[in-house]
C-alpha positions in Angstrom: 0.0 0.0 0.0 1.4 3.4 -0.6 1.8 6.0 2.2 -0.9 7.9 3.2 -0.3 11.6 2.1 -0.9 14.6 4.8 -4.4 15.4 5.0 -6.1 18.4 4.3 -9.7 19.0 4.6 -10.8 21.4 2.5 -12.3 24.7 3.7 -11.9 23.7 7.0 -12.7 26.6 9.0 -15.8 27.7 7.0 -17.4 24.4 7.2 -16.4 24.7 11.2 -18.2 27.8 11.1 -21.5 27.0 9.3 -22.2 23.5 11.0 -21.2 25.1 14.5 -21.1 22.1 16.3 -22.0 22.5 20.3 -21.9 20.0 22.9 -24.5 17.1 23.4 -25.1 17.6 19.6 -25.6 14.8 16.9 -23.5 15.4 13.8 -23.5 13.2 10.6 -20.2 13.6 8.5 -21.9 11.3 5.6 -18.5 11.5 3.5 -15.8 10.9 6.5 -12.6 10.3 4.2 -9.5 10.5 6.3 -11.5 12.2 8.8 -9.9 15.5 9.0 -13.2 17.4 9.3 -14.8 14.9 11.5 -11.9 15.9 13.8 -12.6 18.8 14.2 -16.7 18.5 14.6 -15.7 15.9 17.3 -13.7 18.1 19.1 -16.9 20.4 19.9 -19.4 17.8 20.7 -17.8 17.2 24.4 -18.5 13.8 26.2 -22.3 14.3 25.9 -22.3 14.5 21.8 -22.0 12.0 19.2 -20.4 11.7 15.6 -21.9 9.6 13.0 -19.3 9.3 10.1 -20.2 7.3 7.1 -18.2 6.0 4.2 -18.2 3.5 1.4 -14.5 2.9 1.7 -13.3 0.2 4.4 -10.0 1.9 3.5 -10.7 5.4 4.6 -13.0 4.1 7.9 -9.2 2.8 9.1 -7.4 5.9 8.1 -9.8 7.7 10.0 -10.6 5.7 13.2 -7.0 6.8 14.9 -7.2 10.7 14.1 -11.2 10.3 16.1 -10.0 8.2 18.8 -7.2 10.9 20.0 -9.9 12.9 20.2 -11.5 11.8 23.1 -15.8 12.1 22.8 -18.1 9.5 21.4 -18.5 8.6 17.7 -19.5 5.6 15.5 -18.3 4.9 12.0 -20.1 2.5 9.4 -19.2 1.6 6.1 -22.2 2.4 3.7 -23.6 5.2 1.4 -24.6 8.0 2.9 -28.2 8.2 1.0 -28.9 5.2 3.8 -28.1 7.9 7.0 -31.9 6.9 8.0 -31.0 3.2 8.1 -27.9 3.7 10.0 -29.5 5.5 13.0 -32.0 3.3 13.1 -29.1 0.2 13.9 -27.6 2.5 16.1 -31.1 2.6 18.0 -31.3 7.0 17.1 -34.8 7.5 16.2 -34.2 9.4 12.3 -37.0 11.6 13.0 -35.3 15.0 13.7 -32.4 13.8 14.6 -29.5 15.2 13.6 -28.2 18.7 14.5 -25.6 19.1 11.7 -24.8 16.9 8.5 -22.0 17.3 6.2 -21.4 16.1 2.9 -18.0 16.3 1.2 -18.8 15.3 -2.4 -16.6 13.4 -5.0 -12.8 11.1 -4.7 -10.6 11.6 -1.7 -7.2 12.4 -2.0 -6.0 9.6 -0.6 -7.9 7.2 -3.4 -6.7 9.6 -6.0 -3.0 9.0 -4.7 -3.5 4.6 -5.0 -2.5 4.0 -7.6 -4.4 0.5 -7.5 -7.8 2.1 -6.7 -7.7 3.1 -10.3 -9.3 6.5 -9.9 -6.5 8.8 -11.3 -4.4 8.7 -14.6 -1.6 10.5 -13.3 -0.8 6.9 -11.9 -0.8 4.1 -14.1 -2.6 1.2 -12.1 -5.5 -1.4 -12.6 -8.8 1.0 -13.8 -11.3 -0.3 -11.2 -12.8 3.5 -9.8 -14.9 1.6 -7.3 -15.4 4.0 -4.3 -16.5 0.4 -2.2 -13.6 -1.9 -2.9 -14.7 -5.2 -4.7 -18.5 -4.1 -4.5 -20.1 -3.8 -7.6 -18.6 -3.2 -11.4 -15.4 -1.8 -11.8 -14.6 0.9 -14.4 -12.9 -2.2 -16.8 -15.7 -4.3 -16.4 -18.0 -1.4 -16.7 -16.4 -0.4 -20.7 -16.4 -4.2 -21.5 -19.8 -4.4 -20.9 -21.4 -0.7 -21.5 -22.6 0.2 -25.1 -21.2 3.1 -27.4 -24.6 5.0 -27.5 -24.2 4.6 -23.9 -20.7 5.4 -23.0 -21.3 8.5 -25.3 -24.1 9.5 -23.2 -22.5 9.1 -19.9 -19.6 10.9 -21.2 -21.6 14.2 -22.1 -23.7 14.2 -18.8 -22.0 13.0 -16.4 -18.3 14.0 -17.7 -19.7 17.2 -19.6 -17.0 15.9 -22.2 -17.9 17.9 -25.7 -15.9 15.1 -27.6 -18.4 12.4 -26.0 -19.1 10.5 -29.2 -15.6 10.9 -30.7 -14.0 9.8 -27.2 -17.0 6.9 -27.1 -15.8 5.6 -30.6 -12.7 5.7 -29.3 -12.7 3.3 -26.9 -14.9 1.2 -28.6 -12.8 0.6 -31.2 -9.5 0.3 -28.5 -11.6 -2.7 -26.7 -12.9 -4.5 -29.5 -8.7 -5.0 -30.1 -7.9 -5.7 -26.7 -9.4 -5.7 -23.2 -9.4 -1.7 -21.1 -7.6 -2.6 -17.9 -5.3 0.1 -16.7 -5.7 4.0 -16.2 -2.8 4.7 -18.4 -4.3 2.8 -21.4 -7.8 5.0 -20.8 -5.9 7.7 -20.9 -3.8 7.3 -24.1 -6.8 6.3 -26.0 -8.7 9.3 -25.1 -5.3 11.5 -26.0 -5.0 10.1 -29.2 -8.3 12.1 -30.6 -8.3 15.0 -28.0 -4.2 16.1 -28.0 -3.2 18.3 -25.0 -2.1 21.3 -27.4 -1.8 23.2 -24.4 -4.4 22.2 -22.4 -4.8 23.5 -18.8 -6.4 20.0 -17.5 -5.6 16.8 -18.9 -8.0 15.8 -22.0 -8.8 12.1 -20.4 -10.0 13.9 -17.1 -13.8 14.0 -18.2 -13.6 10.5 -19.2 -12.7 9.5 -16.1 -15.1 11.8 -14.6 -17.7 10.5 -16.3 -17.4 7.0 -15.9 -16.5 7.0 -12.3 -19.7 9.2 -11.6 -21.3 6.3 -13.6 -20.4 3.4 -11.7 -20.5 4.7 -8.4 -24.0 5.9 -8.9 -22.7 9.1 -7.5 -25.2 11.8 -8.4 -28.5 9.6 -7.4 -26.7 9.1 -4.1 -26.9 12.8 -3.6 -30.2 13.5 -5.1 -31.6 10.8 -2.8 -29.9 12.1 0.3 -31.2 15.7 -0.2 -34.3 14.6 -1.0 -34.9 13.1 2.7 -32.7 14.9 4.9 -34.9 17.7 5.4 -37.2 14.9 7.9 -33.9 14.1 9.6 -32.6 17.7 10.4 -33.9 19.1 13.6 -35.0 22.8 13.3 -32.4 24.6 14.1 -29.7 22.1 12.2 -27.6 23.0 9.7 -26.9 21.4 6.7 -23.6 21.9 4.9 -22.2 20.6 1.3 -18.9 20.3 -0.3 -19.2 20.1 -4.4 -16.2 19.7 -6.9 -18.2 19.5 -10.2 -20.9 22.0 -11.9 -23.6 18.7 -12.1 -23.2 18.3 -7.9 -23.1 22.0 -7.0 -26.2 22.2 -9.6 -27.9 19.4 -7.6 -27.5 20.8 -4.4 -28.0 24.3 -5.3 -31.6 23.8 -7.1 -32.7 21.4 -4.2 -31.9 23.9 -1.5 -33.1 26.7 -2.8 -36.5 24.6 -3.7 -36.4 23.8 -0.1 -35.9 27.4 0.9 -38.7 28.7 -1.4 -40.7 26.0 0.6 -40.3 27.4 4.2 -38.3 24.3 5.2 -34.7 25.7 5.2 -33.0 29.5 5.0 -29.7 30.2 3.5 -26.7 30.8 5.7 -25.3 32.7 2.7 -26.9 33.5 -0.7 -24.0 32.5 -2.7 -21.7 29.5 -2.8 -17.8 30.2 -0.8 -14.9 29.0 -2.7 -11.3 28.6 -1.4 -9.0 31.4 -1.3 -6.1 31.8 -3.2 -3.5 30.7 0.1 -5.6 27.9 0.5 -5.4 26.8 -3.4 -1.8 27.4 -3.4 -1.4 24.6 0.1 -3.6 22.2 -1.2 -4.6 22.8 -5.3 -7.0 20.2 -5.3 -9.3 22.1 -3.2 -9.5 25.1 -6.2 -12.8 23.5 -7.8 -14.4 23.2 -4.2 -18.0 24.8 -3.5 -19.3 24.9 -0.3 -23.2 25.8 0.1 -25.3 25.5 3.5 -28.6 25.5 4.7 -30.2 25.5 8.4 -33.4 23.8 8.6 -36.2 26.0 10.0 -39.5 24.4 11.4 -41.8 23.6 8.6 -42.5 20.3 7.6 -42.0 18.9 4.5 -44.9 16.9 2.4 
């Protein structure tokens, strides 16, 4: 296994700020990773709270289980999706219903999966092109392209990796497969450089591709759209609700179904418009320069 890079959760402090954890509260960090923000919610809840972090990833549950045991207050981790929160307080014996006094989501591939090489989510690392987010579960990315067809790899391409070149980048890869089997990042990547060239390019041309088809297998956006659909009736009033996006199709998810839910009565904005990360916080940690946050608080209207 390679080593585990440093950690840095993105926009720390202003995710800190708007889920403004207090003691005896119940938090749900839905996408715990390495666990860097769950830390830090931890930290606030005292003795008397409890943290509820969630992942698919048995690999990021034990990266994470250390940095909340030094912190000292209760919390329970689970490996599962987060669009099942409801399910997993109900085996923890918590009553759904209200529950939960802050939830965060931080959306999309953690660092640490982008730096394995063998999880198969990045090209800038040749390794076996699997993209699962919960190891072995499932179809991965290889098995995925020897199965999926071209109308439908040229679909998934334009929607979910908002690739412009989907059918020529489809076609591509269809005719690649058909001459041998798709089983590493690096090949994925050549393919898709042989008909869209760098020339220049400020992101790599196979990143939408990969985009694309990890969103596809992963099931990634109905995960969120089935999460925000019923965590309005596990938010107490008062909770806040906060949401980390990396992509225009999540941010777009999020921001249509909050501000639905605000036009509703059932939550108000904590700000009108998304916060990005600054430029020192870009220049420590680049990955975070695509990051949206948005947030909600739930106010006391019930939802039909």
């Amino acid at each position: 296994m390679e080593p585990t890079p440093k950690h840095r959760p993105v926009l720390l402090r202003e995710v800190i700020e708007r889920l403004d954890p207090q003691p005896g509260e119940i938090h749900v960090d839905g996408t715990l990773g390495a666990g860097g923000h769950a830390a830090a919610i931890l930290s606030r809840l005292g003795s008397r709270g409890v943290l509820i972090g969630l992942d698919r990833d048995r690999e990021a549950l034990e990266i994470a289980r250390p940095r909340l045991e030094a912190v000292g207050s209760p919390f329970h981790i689970v490996q599962g999706e987060y669009s099942k929160i409801a399910e997993y307080l109900q085996l923890l014996g918590i009553s759904p219903e209200g529950a939960v006094d802050g939830l965060l989501l931080d959306l999309g591939v953690s660092s640490f999966q982008l730096d394995r090489s063998e999880r198969g989510f990045s090209f800038l690392r040749d390794g076996p092109l699997d993209m699962r987010m919960s190891q072995g579960e499932g179809e991965s990315a290889s098995e995925f392209l020897d199965n999926v067809t071209v109308e439908e790899l040229e679909g998934i391409l334009r929607d979910f990796g908002e690739e412009r070149a989907a059918g020529r980048v489809a076609r591509a890869i269809d005719r690649a497969r058909r001459k041998e089997r798709i089983e590493t990042t690096g090949r994925l990547a050549a393919i898709v450089e042989q008909v869209l060239p760098r020339r220049g390019r400020k992101i790599h041309p196979a990143t939408r591709t990969f985009q694309g088809i990890r969103i596809a297998i992963n099931k990634e956006l109905e995960h969120l759209r089935r999460v925000l659909r019923d965590l309005d009736r596990m938010v107490r009033p008062g909770g806040r609700v906060v949401v980390l996006s990396y992509h225009s199709l999540e941010d777009r998810i999020v921001k249509e179904s909050f501000r639905e839910r605000v036009r509703e009565g059932i939550y108000r904005w904590t700000l009108p418009n998304p916060l990005v990360p600054d430029v020192a916080e870009i220049e420590n940690n680049p990955r975070s320069r695509s990051a949206r946050l948005r947030s909600v608080v739930r106010e006391g209207k019930t939802s039909k």
